[in-house]
VMD Tcl script that draws the C-alpha trace (Angstrom):
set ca {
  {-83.60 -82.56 260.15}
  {-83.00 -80.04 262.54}
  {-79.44 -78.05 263.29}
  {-78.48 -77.65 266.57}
  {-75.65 -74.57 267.02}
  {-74.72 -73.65 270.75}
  {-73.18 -71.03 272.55}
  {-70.44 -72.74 275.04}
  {-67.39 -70.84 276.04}
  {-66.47 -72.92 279.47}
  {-65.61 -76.71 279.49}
  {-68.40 -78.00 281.46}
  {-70.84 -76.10 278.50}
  {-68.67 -77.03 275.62}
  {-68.38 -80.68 277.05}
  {-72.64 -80.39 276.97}
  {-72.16 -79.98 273.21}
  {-70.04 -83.20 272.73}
  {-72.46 -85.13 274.90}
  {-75.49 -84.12 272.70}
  {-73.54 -84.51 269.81}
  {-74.48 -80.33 268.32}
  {-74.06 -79.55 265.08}
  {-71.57 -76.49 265.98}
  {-70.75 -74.91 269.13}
  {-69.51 -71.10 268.46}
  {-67.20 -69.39 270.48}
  {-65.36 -72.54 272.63}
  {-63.12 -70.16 273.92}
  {-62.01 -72.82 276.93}
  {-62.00 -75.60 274.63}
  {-59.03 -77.94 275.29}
  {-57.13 -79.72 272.78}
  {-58.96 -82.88 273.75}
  {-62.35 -81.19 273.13}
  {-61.17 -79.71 270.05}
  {-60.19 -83.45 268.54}
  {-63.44 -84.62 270.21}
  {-65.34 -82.21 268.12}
  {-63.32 -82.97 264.77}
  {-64.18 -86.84 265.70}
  {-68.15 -86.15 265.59}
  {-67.89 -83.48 262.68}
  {-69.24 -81.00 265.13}
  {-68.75 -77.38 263.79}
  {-66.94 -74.30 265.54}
  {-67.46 -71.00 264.56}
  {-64.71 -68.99 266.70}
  {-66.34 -65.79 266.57}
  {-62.90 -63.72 266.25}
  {-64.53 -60.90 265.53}
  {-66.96 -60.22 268.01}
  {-64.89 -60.84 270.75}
  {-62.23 -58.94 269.32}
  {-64.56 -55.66 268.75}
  {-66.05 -56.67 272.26}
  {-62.06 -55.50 273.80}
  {-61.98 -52.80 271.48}
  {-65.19 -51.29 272.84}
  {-64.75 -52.78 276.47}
  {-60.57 -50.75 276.27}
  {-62.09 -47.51 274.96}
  {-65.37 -47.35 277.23}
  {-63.00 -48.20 280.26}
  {-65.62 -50.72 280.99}
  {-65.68 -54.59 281.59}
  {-62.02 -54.60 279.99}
  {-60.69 -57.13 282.50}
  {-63.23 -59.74 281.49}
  {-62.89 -58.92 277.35}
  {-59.35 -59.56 278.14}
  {-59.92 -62.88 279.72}
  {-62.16 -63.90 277.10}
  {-60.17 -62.92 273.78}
  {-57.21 -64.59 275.44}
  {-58.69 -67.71 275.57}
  {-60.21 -67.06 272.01}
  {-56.85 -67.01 270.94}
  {-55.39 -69.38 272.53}
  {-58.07 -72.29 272.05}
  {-58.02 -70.96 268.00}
  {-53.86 -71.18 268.01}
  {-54.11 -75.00 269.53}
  {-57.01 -76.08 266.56}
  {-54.74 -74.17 263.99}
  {-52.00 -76.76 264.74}
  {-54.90 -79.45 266.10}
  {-53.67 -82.72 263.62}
  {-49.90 -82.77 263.79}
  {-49.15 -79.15 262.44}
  {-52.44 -79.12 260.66}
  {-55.91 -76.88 261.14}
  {-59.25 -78.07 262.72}
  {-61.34 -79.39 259.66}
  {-64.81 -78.05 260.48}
  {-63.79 -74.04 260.55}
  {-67.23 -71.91 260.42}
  {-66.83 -68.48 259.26}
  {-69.23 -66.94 261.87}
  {-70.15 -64.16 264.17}
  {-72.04 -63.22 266.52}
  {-74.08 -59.58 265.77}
  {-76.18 -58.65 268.30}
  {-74.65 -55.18 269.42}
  {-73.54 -51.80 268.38}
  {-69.45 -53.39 269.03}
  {-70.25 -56.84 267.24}
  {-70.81 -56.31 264.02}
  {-72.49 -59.04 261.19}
  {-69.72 -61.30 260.56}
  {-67.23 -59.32 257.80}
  {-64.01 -60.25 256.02}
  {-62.05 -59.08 259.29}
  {-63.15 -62.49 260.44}
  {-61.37 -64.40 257.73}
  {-58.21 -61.81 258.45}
  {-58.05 -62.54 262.18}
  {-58.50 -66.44 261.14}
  {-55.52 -65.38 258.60}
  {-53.13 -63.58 261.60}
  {-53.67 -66.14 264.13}
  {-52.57 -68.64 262.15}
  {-55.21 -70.57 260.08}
  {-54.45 -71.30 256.37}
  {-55.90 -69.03 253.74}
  {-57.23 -72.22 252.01}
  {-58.61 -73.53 255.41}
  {-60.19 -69.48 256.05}
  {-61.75 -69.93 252.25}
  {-62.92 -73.58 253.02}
  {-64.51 -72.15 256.29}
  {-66.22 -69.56 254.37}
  {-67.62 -71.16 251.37}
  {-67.43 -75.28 251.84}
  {-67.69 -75.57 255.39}
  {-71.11 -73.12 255.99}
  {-72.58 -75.15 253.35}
  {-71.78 -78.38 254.55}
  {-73.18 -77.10 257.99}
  {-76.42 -75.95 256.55}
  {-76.77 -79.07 254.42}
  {-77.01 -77.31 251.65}
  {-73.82 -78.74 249.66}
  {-75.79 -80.25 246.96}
  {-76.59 -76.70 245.79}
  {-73.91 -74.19 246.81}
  {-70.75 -74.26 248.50}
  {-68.54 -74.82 245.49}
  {-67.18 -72.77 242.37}
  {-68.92 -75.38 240.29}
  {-71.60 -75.06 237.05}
  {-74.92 -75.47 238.60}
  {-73.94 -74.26 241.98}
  {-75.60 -70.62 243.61}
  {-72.54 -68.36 245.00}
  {-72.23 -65.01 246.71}
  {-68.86 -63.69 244.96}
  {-65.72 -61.62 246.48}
  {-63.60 -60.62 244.13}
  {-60.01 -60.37 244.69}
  {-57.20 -57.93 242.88}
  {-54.67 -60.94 243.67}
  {-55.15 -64.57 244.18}
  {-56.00 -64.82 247.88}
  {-54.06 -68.28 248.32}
  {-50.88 -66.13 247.65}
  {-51.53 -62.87 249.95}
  {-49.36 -62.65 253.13}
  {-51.55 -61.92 256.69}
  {-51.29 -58.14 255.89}
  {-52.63 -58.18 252.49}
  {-55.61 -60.13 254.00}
  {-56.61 -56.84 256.18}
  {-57.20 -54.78 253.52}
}
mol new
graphics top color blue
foreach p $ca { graphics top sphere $p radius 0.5 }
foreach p [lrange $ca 0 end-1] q [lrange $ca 1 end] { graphics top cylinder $p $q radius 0.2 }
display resetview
Protein backbone atom coordinates (compact mmCIF):
# COMPACT_ATOMS: atom_id res chain seq x y z
CA UNK A 1 0.00 0.00 0.00
CA UNK A 2 2.78 2.16 0.06
CA UNK A 3 3.77 5.08 -2.71
CA UNK A 4 7.05 5.26 -3.76
CA UNK A 5 7.96 8.99 -5.47
CA UNK A 6 11.77 9.58 -6.35
CA UNK A 7 13.96 12.24 -7.10
CA UNK A 8 16.04 11.18 -10.44
CA UNK A 9 17.28 13.80 -12.78
CA UNK A 10 20.27 11.64 -14.61
CA UNK A 11 19.60 8.40 -16.65
CA UNK A 12 21.38 5.96 -14.60
CA UNK A 13 18.86 7.38 -11.44
CA UNK A 14 15.81 7.69 -13.55
CA UNK A 15 16.57 4.17 -15.13
CA UNK A 16 16.65 3.03 -11.01
CA UNK A 17 13.01 4.16 -11.02
CA UNK A 18 11.92 1.95 -14.02
CA UNK A 19 13.78 -0.99 -12.55
CA UNK A 20 11.87 -0.72 -9.18
CA UNK A 21 8.91 0.02 -10.91
CA UNK A 22 8.20 3.83 -8.54
CA UNK A 23 5.13 5.20 -8.42
CA UNK A 24 6.50 8.74 -9.85
CA UNK A 25 9.85 9.98 -10.37
CA UNK A 26 9.82 14.04 -10.24
CA UNK A 27 12.06 16.09 -12.03
CA UNK A 28 13.57 13.44 -14.97
CA UNK A 29 15.20 16.20 -16.41
CA UNK A 30 17.66 13.62 -18.57
CA UNK A 31 14.92 11.40 -19.29
CA UNK A 32 15.08 10.11 -22.90
CA UNK A 33 12.24 9.49 -25.07
CA UNK A 34 12.70 5.79 -24.44
CA UNK A 35 12.47 6.32 -20.65
CA UNK A 36 9.66 8.58 -21.03
CA UNK A 37 7.50 5.66 -23.05
CA UNK A 38 9.03 3.23 -20.50
CA UNK A 39 7.44 5.16 -17.75
CA UNK A 40 3.96 5.66 -19.62
CA UNK A 41 4.21 1.63 -20.15
CA UNK A 42 4.33 0.96 -16.17
CA UNK A 43 1.92 3.99 -15.31
CA UNK A 44 4.81 5.45 -13.44
CA UNK A 45 4.11 9.19 -12.62
CA UNK A 46 6.33 12.39 -13.47
CA UNK A 47 5.95 15.43 -11.82
CA UNK A 48 8.34 17.89 -13.94
CA UNK A 49 8.82 20.34 -11.36
CA UNK A 50 8.78 23.46 -13.90
CA UNK A 51 8.61 25.65 -11.38
CA UNK A 52 11.23 25.08 -9.08
CA UNK A 53 13.76 24.77 -11.46
CA UNK A 54 12.62 27.64 -13.23
CA UNK A 55 12.70 30.00 -9.93
CA UNK A 56 16.01 28.02 -9.14
CA UNK A 57 17.63 30.19 -12.65
CA UNK A 58 15.82 33.09 -11.66
CA UNK A 59 17.51 33.21 -8.25
CA UNK A 60 20.80 31.41 -9.44
CA UNK A 61 20.86 34.72 -12.71
CA UNK A 62 20.18 37.43 -10.12
CA UNK A 63 22.52 36.12 -7.16
CA UNK A 64 25.29 35.65 -9.93
CA UNK A 65 25.64 32.32 -8.34
CA UNK A 66 25.55 28.61 -9.58
CA UNK A 67 23.88 30.07 -12.90
CA UNK A 68 25.87 27.76 -15.19
CA UNK A 69 24.49 24.65 -13.56
CA UNK A 70 20.55 26.18 -13.27
CA UNK A 71 21.12 26.64 -16.88
CA UNK A 72 22.10 23.12 -17.55
CA UNK A 73 19.41 21.83 -15.55
CA UNK A 74 16.26 23.93 -16.84
CA UNK A 75 17.52 23.10 -20.30
CA UNK A 76 17.14 19.69 -19.92
CA UNK A 77 13.79 20.35 -17.99
CA UNK A 78 12.66 21.68 -21.05
CA UNK A 79 13.77 19.72 -23.33
CA UNK A 80 12.86 16.19 -21.70
CA UNK A 81 9.10 18.08 -20.99
CA UNK A 82 8.97 19.26 -24.98
CA UNK A 83 9.80 15.39 -26.11
CA UNK A 84 6.76 13.89 -23.48
CA UNK A 85 4.51 16.82 -24.80
CA UNK A 86 4.72 15.22 -28.28
CA UNK A 87 5.66 11.53 -26.53
CA UNK A 88 2.62 9.29 -28.54
CA UNK A 89 2.68 10.48 -32.13
CA UNK A 90 1.97 14.30 -31.55
CA UNK A 91 0.31 13.51 -28.29
CA UNK A 92 1.26 14.36 -24.34
CA UNK A 93 2.69 11.89 -21.70
CA UNK A 94 -0.50 10.45 -19.91
CA UNK A 95 0.63 10.41 -16.27
CA UNK A 96 1.38 14.47 -15.93
CA UNK A 97 1.71 15.32 -12.00
CA UNK A 98 1.16 18.82 -11.16
CA UNK A 99 4.06 19.04 -8.61
CA UNK A 100 6.84 20.96 -7.04
CA UNK A 101 9.37 20.84 -5.15
CA UNK A 102 9.32 23.65 -1.98
CA UNK A 103 12.03 23.42 0.09
CA UNK A 104 13.70 26.97 -0.31
CA UNK A 105 13.24 30.65 -0.18
CA UNK A 106 13.50 30.44 -4.60
CA UNK A 107 11.15 27.25 -4.82
CA UNK A 108 8.09 28.06 -3.86
CA UNK A 109 4.86 25.40 -2.93
CA UNK A 110 3.78 24.33 -6.22
CA UNK A 111 1.34 27.43 -7.70
CA UNK A 112 -0.65 27.92 -10.88
CA UNK A 113 2.72 29.15 -12.62
CA UNK A 114 3.29 25.43 -12.79
CA UNK A 115 0.24 24.68 -14.85
CA UNK A 116 1.32 28.02 -17.06
CA UNK A 117 4.85 26.82 -17.75
CA UNK A 118 3.16 23.20 -18.50
CA UNK A 119 0.77 25.58 -20.76
CA UNK A 120 3.98 27.58 -22.68
CA UNK A 121 6.03 24.62 -23.21
CA UNK A 122 3.62 22.98 -24.89
CA UNK A 123 1.30 20.62 -22.86
CA UNK A 124 -2.49 20.78 -23.50
CA UNK A 125 -4.65 22.82 -21.18
CA UNK A 126 -6.87 19.69 -20.82
CA UNK A 127 -3.72 17.47 -20.23
CA UNK A 128 -2.34 20.61 -17.48
CA UNK A 129 -6.12 20.27 -15.85
CA UNK A 130 -5.97 16.36 -15.99
CA UNK A 131 -2.46 16.65 -14.29
CA UNK A 132 -3.86 18.79 -11.69
CA UNK A 133 -7.05 17.30 -10.64
CA UNK A 134 -7.32 13.46 -12.19
CA UNK A 135 -3.86 12.55 -12.33
CA UNK A 136 -2.76 13.59 -8.37
CA UNK A 137 -5.67 11.63 -7.42
CA UNK A 138 -5.08 8.71 -9.32
CA UNK A 139 -1.44 8.89 -7.87
CA UNK A 140 -2.57 9.10 -4.33
CA UNK A 141 -5.20 6.42 -4.84
CA UNK A 142 -7.62 8.41 -3.81
CA UNK A 143 -9.90 8.46 -7.11
CA UNK A 144 -12.77 6.82 -5.53
CA UNK A 145 -13.28 10.04 -3.53
CA UNK A 146 -11.90 13.10 -5.31
CA UNK A 147 -10.34 13.83 -8.46
CA UNK A 148 -13.45 14.52 -10.47
CA UNK A 149 -16.20 17.37 -10.84
CA UNK A 150 -18.67 14.69 -9.87
CA UNK A 151 -21.73 14.60 -6.97
CA UNK A 152 -20.18 12.86 -4.10
CA UNK A 153 -16.67 13.79 -4.92
CA UNK A 154 -14.39 16.36 -2.31
CA UNK A 155 -12.70 19.27 -4.57
CA UNK A 156 -10.44 22.21 -3.92
CA UNK A 157 -12.01 24.84 -6.52
CA UNK A 158 -10.24 27.57 -8.94
CA UNK A 159 -12.43 29.58 -10.41
CA UNK A 160 -11.93 30.92 -13.76
CA UNK A 161 -13.35 34.42 -15.47
CA UNK A 162 -13.17 32.33 -18.89
CA UNK A 163 -13.29 28.72 -19.65
CA UNK A 164 -9.67 27.63 -19.24
CA UNK A 165 -9.89 24.98 -22.23
CA UNK A 166 -10.25 28.15 -24.48
CA UNK A 167 -7.40 30.60 -23.00
CA UNK A 168 -4.29 31.03 -25.23
CA UNK A 169 -0.60 30.42 -23.22
CA UNK A 170 -0.74 34.14 -22.18
CA UNK A 171 -4.06 34.19 -20.65
CA UNK A 172 -2.83 31.15 -18.59
CA UNK A 173 -0.08 33.53 -16.76
CA UNK A 174 -2.32 35.67 -15.32
Amino acid sequence: GLILAIHAKSPETIGMGLKYSVDCIEHATEASVTQLKEMQSKGIYLSPTLESLWCRLNYAMSSGSGAATAAFEWGNATQMFRNAVILNDGKPFTHFLFGSDAGSACTPHASLRELYLMRKLGLPAEYCLRAAIVNGARFMRLHKSIGQLTPGYCADMIFWHRNPLELDVADWEH
